[in-house]
C-alpha positions as CSV (number, residue, x, y, z in Angstrom):
1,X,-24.3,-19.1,32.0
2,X,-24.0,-15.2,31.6
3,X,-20.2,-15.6,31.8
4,X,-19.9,-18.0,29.5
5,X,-21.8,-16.0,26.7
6,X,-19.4,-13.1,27.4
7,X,-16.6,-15.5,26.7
8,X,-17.7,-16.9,23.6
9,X,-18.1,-13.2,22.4
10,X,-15.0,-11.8,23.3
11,X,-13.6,-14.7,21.9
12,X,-15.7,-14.5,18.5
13,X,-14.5,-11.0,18.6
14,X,-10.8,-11.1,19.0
15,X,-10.8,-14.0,16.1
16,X,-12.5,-11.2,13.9
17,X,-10.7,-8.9,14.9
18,X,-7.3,-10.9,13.6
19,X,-9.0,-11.9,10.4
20,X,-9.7,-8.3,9.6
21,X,-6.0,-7.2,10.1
22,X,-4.8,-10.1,8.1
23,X,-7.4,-9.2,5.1
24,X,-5.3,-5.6,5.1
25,X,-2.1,-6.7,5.0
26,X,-3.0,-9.6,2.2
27,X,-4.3,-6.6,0.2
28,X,-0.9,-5.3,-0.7
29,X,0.5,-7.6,-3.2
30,X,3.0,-4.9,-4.2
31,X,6.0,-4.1,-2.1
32,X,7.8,-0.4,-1.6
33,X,10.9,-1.9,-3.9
34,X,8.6,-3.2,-6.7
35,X,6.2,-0.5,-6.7
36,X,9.6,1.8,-7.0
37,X,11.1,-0.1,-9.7
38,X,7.7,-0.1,-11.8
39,X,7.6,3.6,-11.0
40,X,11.3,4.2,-12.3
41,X,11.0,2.2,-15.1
42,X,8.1,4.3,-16.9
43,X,9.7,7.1,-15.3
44,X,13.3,7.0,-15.4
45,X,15.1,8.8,-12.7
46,X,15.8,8.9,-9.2
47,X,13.7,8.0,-6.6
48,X,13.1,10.8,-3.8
49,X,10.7,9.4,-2.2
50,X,8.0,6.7,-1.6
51,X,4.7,7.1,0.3
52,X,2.3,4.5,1.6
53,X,-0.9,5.5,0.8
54,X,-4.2,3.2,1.4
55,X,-3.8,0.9,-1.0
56,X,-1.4,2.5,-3.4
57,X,2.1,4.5,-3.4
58,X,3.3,7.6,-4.1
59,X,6.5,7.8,-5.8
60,X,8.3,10.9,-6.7
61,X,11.0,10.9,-9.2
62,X,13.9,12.8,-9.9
63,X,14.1,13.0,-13.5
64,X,17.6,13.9,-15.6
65,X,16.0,17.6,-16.8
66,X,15.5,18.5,-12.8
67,X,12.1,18.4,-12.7
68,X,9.9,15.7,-10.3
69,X,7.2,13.8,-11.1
70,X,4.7,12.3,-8.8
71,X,4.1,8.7,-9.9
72,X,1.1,6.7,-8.3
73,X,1.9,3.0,-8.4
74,X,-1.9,0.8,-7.4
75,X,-0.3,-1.7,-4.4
76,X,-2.8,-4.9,-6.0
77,X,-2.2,-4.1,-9.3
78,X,0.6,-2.5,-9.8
79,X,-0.8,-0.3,-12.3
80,X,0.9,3.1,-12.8
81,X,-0.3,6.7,-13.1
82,X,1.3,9.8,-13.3
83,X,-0.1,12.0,-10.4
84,X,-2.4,14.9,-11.8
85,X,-1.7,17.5,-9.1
């Protein structure tokens, strides 16, 4: 009886464990490329570089004057920010 409670749990356990890692990855409704392109289209310029944060990116942009901003794009939303550091 004792070692069929142990199975049950470790089976309970690696089914929550699965769910949980699935719940993450749904999260993320916006990819790298589209966060990019919603970056570069409120800021025009090049991309340098694109950061996976949590659940948002950080973009940095090139822009035509030389200087680079620091765009945060939300991953559900897609909302975008400039970064204020």
């Amino acid at each position: 009886m004792p070692a069929t409670r142990v199975l049950l749990l470790a089976t309970a356990l690696l089914f929550s464990a699965v769910s949980d890692a699935k719940d993450v990855t749904d999260k993320a409704q916006i990819s790298r490329e589209q966060a990019a392109a919603l970056a570069q289209q409120r800021y025009p310029g090049k991309i340098v570089k694109v950061q996976t944060e949590q659940q948002r990116y950080r973009i940095r942009v090139l822009q035509a004057d030389g200087r680079v901003v620091t765009v945060l794009v939300d991953g559900q939303s897609g909302r975008v920010q400039r970064d204020g550091n």
